[in-house]
C-alpha positions as CSV (number, residue, x, y, z in Angstrom):
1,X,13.5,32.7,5.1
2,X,13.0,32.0,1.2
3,X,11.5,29.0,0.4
4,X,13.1,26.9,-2.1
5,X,11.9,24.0,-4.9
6,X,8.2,24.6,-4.6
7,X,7.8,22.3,-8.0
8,X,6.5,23.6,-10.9
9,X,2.8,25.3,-10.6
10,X,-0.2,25.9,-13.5
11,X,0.5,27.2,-16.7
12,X,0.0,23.9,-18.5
13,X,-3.9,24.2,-17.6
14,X,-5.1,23.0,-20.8
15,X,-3.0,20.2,-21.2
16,X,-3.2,18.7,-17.8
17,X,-7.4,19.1,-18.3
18,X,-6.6,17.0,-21.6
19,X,-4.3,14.6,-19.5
20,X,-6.9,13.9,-16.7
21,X,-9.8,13.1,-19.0
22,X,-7.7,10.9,-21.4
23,X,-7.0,9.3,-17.5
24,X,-9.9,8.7,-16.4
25,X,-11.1,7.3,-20.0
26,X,-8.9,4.5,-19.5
27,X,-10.3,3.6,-15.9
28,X,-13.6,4.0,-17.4
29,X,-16.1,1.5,-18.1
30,X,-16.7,2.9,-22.0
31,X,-13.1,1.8,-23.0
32,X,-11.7,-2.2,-23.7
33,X,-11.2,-2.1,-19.7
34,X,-15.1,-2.8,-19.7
35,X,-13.9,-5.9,-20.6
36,X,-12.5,-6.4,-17.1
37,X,-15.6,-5.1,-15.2
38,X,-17.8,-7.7,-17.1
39,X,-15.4,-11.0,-16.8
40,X,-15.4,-10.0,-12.8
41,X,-19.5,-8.9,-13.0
42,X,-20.0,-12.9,-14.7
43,X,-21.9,-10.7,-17.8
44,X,-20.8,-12.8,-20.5
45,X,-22.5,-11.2,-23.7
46,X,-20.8,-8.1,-22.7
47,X,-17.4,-10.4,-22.5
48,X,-18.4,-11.2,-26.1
49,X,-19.1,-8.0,-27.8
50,X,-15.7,-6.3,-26.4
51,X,-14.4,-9.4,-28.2
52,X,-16.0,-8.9,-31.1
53,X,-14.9,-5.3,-30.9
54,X,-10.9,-6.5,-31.1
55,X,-10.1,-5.9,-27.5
56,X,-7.5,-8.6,-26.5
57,X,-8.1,-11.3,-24.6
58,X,-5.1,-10.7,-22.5
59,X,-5.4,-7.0,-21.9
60,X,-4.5,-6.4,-18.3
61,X,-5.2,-3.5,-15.5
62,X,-2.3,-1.6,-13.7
63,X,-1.9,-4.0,-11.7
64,X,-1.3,-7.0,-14.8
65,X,-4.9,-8.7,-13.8
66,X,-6.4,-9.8,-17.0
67,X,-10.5,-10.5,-17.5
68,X,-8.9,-14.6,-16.9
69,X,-8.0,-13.0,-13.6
70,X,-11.1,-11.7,-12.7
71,X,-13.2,-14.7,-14.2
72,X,-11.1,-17.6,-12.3
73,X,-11.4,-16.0,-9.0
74,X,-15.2,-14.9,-8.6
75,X,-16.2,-18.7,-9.9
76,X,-17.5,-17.6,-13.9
77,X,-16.8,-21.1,-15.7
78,X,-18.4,-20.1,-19.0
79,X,-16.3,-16.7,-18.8
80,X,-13.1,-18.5,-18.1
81,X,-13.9,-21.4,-20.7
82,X,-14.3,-18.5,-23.5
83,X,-11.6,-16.3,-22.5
84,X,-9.2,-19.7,-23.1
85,X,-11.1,-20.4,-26.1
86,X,-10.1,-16.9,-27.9
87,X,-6.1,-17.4,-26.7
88,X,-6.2,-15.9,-23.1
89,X,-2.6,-17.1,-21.2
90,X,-3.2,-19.4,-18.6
91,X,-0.6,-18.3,-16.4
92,X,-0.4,-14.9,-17.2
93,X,0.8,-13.3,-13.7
94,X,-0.4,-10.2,-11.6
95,X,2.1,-7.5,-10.0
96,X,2.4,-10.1,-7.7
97,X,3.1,-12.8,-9.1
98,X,0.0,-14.2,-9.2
99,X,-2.0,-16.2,-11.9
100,X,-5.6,-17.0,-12.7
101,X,-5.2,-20.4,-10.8
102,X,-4.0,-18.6,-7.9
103,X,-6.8,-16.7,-7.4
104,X,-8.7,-19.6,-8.2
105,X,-7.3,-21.7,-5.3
106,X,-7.4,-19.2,-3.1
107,X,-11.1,-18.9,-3.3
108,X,-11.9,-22.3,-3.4
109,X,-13.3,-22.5,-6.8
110,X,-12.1,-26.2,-7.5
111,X,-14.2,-26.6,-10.8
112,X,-12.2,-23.3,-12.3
113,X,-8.9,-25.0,-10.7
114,X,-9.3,-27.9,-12.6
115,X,-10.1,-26.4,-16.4
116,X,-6.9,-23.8,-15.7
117,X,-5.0,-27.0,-14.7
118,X,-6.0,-28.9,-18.0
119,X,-4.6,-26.2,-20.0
120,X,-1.1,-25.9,-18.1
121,X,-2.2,-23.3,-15.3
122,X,0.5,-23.3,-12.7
123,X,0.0,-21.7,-9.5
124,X,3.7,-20.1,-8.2
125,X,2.7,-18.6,-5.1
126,X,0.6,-21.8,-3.9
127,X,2.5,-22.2,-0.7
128,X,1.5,-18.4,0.3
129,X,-1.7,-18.9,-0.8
130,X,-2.3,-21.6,0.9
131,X,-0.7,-21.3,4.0
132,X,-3.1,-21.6,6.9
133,X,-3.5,-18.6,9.6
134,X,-2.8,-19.2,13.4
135,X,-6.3,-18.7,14.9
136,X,-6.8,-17.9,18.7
137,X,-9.9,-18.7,20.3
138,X,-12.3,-16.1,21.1
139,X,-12.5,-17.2,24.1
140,X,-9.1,-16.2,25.4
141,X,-9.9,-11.9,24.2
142,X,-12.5,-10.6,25.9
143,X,-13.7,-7.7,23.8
144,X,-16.8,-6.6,25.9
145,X,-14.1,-4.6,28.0
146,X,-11.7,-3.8,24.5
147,X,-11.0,0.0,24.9
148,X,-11.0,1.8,21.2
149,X,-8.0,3.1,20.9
150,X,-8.0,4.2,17.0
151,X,-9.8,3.7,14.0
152,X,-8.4,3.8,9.9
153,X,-9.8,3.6,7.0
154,X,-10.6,-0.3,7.3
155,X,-9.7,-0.5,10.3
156,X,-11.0,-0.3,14.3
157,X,-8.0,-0.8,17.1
158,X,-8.4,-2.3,20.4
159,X,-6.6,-2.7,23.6
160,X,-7.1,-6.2,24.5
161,X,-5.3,-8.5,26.9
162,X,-4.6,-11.7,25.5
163,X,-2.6,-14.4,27.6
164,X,-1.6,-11.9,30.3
165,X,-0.3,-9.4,28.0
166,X,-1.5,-6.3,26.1
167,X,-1.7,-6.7,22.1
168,X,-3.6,-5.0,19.7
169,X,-7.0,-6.2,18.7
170,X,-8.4,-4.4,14.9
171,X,-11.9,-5.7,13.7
172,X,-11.8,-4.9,9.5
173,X,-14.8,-2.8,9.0
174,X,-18.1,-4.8,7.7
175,X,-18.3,-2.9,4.7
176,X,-15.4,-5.0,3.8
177,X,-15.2,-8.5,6.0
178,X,-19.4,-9.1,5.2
179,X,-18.2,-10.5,1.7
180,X,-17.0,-13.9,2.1
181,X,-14.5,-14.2,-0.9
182,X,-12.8,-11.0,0.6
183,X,-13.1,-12.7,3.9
184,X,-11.2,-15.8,2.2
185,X,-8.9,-13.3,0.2
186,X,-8.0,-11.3,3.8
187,X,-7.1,-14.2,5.6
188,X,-4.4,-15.7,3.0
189,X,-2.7,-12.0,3.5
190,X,-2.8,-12.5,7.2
191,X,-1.3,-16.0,6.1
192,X,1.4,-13.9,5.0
193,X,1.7,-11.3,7.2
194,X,2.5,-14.1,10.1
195,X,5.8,-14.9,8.4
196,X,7.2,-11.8,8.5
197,X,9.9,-11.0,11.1
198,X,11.4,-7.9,11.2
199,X,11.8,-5.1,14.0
200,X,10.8,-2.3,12.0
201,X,7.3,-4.3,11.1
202,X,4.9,-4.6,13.5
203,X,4.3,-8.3,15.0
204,X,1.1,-10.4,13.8
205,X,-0.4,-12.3,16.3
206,X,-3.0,-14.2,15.2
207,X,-6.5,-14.3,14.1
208,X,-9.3,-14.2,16.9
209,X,-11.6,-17.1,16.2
210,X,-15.1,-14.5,16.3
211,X,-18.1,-16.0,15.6
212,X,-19.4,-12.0,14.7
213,X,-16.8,-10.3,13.5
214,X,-13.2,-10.1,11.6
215,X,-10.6,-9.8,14.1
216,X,-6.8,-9.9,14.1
217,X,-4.8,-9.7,16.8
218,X,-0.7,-7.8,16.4
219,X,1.6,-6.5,19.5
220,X,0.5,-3.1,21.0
221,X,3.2,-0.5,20.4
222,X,2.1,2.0,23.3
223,X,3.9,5.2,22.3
224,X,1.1,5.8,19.5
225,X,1.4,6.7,15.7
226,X,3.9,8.7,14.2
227,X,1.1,10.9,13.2
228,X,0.6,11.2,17.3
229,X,4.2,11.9,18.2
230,X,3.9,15.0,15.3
231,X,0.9,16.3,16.6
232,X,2.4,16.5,19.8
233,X,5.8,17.3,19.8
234,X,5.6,19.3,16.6
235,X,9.1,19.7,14.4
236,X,11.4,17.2,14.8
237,X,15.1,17.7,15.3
238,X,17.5,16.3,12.1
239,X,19.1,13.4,14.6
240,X,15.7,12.5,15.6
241,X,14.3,12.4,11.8
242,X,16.8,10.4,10.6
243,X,16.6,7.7,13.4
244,X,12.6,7.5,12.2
245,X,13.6,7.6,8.7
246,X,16.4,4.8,8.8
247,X,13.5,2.7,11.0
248,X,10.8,3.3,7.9
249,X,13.3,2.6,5.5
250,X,14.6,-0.3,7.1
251,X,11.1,-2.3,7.5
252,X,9.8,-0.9,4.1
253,X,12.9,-2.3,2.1
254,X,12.3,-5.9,4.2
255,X,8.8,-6.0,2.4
256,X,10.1,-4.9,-0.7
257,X,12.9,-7.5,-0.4
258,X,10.4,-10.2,0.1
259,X,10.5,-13.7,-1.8
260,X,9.6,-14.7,-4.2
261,X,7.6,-11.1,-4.4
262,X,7.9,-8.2,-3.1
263,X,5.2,-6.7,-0.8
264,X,4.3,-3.4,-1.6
265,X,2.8,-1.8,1.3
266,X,0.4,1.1,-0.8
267,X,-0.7,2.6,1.9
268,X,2.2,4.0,3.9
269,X,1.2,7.6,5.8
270,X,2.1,8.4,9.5
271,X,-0.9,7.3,10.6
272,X,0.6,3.1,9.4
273,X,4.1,4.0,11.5
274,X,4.0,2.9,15.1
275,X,6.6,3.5,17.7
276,X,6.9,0.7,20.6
277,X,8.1,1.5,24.1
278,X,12.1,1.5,23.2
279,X,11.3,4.8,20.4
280,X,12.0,2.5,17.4
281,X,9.2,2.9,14.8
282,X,7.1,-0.3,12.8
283,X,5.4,-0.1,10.1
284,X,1.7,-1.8,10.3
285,X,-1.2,-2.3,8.0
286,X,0.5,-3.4,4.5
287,X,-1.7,-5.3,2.0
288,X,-4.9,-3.6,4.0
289,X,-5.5,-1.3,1.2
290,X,-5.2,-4.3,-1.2
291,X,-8.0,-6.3,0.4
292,X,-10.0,-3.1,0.2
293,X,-9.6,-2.9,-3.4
294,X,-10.5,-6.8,-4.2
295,X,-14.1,-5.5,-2.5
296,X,-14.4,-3.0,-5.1
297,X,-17.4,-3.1,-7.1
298,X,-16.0,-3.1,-10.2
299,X,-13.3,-6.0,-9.7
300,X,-10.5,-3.9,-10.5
301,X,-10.6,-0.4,-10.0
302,X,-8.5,1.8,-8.0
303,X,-10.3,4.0,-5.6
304,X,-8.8,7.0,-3.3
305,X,-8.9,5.2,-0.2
306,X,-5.9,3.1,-1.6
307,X,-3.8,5.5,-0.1
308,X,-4.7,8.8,1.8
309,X,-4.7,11.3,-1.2
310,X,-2.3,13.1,0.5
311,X,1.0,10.8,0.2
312,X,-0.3,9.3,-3.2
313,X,2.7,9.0,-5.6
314,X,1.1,10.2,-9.1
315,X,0.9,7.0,-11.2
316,X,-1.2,5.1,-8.4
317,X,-3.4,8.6,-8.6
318,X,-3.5,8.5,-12.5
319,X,-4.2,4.6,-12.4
320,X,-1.2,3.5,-14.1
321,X,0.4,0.9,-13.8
322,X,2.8,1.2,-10.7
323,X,5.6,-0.8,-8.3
324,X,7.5,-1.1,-5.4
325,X,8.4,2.8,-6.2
326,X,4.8,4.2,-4.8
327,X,6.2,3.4,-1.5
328,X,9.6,5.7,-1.6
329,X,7.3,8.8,-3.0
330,X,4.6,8.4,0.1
331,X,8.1,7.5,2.5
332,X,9.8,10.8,1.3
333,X,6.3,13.0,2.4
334,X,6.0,11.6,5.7
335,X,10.6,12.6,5.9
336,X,9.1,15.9,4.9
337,X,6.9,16.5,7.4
338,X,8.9,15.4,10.3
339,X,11.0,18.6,9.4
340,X,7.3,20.4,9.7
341,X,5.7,19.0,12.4
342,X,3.0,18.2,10.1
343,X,1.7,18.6,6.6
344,X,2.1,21.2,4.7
345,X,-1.4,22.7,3.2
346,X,-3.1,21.1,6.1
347,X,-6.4,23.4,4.8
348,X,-5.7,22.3,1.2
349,X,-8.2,19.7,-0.2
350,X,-5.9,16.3,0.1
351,X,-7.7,15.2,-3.4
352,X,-6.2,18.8,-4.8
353,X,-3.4,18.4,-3.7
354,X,-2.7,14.7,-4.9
355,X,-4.2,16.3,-8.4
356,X,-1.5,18.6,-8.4
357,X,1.1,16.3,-8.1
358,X,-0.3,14.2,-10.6
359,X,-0.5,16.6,-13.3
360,X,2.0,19.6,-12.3
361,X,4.5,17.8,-11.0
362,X,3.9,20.1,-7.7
363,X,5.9,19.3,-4.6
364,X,6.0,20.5,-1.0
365,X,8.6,23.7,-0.4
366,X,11.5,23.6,1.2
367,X,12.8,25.5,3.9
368,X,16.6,26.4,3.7
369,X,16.6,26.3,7.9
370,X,14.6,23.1,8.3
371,X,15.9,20.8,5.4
372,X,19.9,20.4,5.0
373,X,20.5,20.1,1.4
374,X,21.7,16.4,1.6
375,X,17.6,15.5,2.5
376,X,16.5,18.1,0.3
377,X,18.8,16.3,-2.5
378,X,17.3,12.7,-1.3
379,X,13.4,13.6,-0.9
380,X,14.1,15.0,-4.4
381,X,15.2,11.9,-5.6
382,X,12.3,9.9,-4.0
383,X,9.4,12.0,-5.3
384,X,10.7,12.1,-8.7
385,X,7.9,12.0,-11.0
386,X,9.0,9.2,-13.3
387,X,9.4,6.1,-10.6
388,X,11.9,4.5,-12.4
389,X,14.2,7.7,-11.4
390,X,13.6,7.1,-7.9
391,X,16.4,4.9,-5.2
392,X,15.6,2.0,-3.8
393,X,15.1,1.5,-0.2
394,X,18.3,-0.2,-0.1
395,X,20.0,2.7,-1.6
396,X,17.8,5.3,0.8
397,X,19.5,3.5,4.0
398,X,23.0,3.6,2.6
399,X,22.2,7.9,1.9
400,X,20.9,8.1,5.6
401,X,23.3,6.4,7.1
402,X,25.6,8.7,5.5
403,X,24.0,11.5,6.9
404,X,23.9,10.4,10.2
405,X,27.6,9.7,10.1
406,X,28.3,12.9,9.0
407,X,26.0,14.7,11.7
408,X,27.3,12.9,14.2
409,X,30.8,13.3,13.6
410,X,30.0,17.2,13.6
411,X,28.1,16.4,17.3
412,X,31.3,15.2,18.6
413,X,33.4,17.8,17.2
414,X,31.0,19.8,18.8
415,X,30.2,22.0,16.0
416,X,26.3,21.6,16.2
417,X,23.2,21.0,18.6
418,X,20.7,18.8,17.5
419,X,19.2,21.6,15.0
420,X,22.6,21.3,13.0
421,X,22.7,22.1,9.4
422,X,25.2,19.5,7.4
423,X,26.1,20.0,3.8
């Protein structure tokens, strides 16, 4: 069969070289962002002479975090005291909604709190922030006997029995938990995560009281990953796809619908979509990728492991600025595969290939006998390459549903099996 929409390829070579370098200038430390890296390193004369230079003392990261930010929240008084001095906003607010004395309070650094307070600082997630996470005593998980049942990228997964019941135990990698301030940071996102009550998102638990190690408990869904059901099942059929799709869609758009911010979940791949004994799939793992990020060296750079390359919408790989939309372009990769059985390019490079997208505006092909044209017009839609042109997930449900409808009305007619092409 003839493939269709494979995106457009090279040709532009020399632009998108130019377009990649004048990226990675602006995540560089030579640029006013070193202004950010040295309010979060506490160098101060370096604060100073990027001052002196003209940067503004408000300039602000892809995700909004200005060098008050950065300052408030790793404890640099003199930093913080300057930075106001030479007109910095107090309450200046994040991508998610969050200010310098946010960060501030949620790391316990009183004597910042109280100079940010003096000058008007506001804190307007404070009840988030500061909302304590259940604990269970390790006592009650035995985890000399925890089988490993996976692993991600800051993540290991146990099966534990806790209370008589099987749940799901994951220890956050040292590299990450051995810092205290992420340690501090992690557990007011687990404060968070502990509110949320959907079924398409996974259940959390608790956190396991370890005197060694960083341990959350969440239920066990037992059927595996949705990356597991592809790799051994292979192809899905359409009824099947779009009973998974409506399921992502339905638990990404309760995140996105969150108040008074939306959670964005930034690293959503197969691997972070779980099905539970009934079939239904849950999405796990949101806000993972973010604590990873606040361990980052340089206080505010994006790194790969944000997201497996390979369902990376292009601004988050171009470190732009970005939204709630990164989510719909890694949500309409995963729809694609289901069609597959897989990825496309499995021997490709995932780096490559998230370059490509990036800077060619490359997509995966589609297959006339595999993708119906009212999915092929959708995924479209969702990896568009300016993510103000992509749905919502509100509107996504509403366009699946539709589909469904329709196939299913063809199913009764008994027009189709469950390989039926709808138009």
């Amino acid at each position: 069969m003839e493939m269709e929409d494979k995106g457009e390829k090279g040709g532009r070579g020399e632009v998108n070289q130019k377009r990649r370098e004048k990226s990675q200038k602006i995540v560089g430390f030579e640029g006013p962002y070193r202004m950010l890296y040295c309010s979060g390193k506490g160098d101060k004369a370096g604060v100073v002479r990027e001052l002196e230079k003209g940067v503004e003392p408000n300039l602000a990261d892809y995700n909004k975090r200005t060098a008050l930010h950065l300052a408030s929240c790793e404890g640099h008084t003199e930093i913080v005291l300057l930075l106001l001095q030479k007109g910095a906003d107090v309450n200046s607010t994040d991508r998610w909604g969050r200010t310098p004395l946010s960060d501030a309070r949620s790391l316990s650094q009183e004597a910042i709190c109280k100079i940010l307070e003096a000058k008007g600082g506001i804190d307007p997630v404070g009840l988030d922030s500061q909302l304590p996470c259940y604990e269970v005593n390790h006592t009650e998980v035995n985890m000399d006997e925890a089988a490993l049942i996976g692993e991600g990228s800051y993540v290991e997964i146990y099966l534990v029995r806790w209370r008589g019941t099987e749940v799901a135990a994951k220890t956050i990698r040292s590299s990450i938990a051995s810092d205290p301030k992420v340690k501090n940071f992690f557990m007011k996102e687990l404060a968070l995560w502990q509110n949320l009550r959907h079924p398409n998102i996974v259940q959390f638990l608790g956190v396991l009281k370890h005197p060694d190690r960083s341990i959350f408990l969440t239920e066990y869904l037992c059927n595996g990953s949705l990356h597991d059901i592809l790799k051994r099942k292979g192809r899905l059929d359409l009824q099947t796809v779009l009973s998974f799709a409506l399921d992502i869609a339905r638990g990404i758009n309760y995140l996105h619908q969150h108040k008074p911010h939306p959670i964005i979940h930034r690293g959503l791949t197969p691997r972070n979509v779980l099905q539970d004994g009934a079939g239904r799939l849950k999405v796990t793992d949101f806000g993972l990728s973010k604590i990873a990020q606040e361990n980052d060296v340089s206080g505010y750079k994006m790194t790969g492991r944000t997201s497996s390359y390979r369902y990376m919408a292009p601004e988050v790989y171009r470190r732009e600025s970005y939204g709630t939309s990164i989510d719909i372009f890694s949500f309409a990769l995963i729809v694609h595969e289901m069609f597959l059985g897989g990825p496309p390019s499995l021997a490709e490079d995932p780096e490559k290939i998230a370059d490509k997208r990036a800077y060619e505006d490359s997509r995966p092909p589609f297959y006339s006998y595999l993708h119906p044209e009212p999915i092929r017009t959708l995924l479209k839609a969702c990896w568009h390459q300016d993510p103000d042109c992509r749905p919502t997930f509100e509107e996504i449900i509403l366009q699946l549903e539709e589909i469904q409808a329709a196939f299913q009305d063809k199913m009764k007619m008994g027009n189709c099996s469950g390989a039926c092409v709808i138009s």
